[in-house]
C-alpha positions, 0 to 999 in steps of 0.5 A, a space after each residue: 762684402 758680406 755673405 748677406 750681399 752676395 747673390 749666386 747663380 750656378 750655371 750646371 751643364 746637364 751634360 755633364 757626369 754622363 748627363 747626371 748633372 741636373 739630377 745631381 743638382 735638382 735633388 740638393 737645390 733646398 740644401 744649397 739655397 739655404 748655403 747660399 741665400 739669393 741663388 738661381 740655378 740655371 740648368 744649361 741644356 745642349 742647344 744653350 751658349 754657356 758662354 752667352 749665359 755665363 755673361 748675361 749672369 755676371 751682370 746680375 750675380 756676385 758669384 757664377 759657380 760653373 757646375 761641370 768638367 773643365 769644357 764648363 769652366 772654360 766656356 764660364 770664364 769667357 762669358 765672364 771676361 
């Protein structure tokens, strides 16, 4: 699969860094959508299920990047398996 092929969703739990995640991410959005072309970044608020989102995602995406701490991963690789 080339890169052209490839679509990415990142999942960014706005909970995490002590709640400065979605900052972080709000203010490189341009940056990375030139990185990564086909991307959709999914800002995931408290009342969320990371897990529902990250399976819902794989569905549709080549690539879920799970922007958070090891809870946000966790929760990442359940939705997907």
């Amino acid at each position: 699969m080339s890169l052209s092929e490839s679509s990415y969703c990142f999942l960014i739990n706005c909970l995490s860094n002590s709640s400065r995640a979605e900052s972080f991410f709000k203010e490189r959005e341009n940056y990375l959508e030139n990185l990564f072309p086909d991307s959709e970044f999914i800002y995931i608020q408290p009342q969320d299920s990371i897990k529902d989102i990250a399976k819902a995602k794989a569905e549709s995406f080549t690539h879920i990047i799970a922007c958070g701490g090891d809870g946000t991963v966790n929760r990442v690789a359940n939705g997907i398996i």
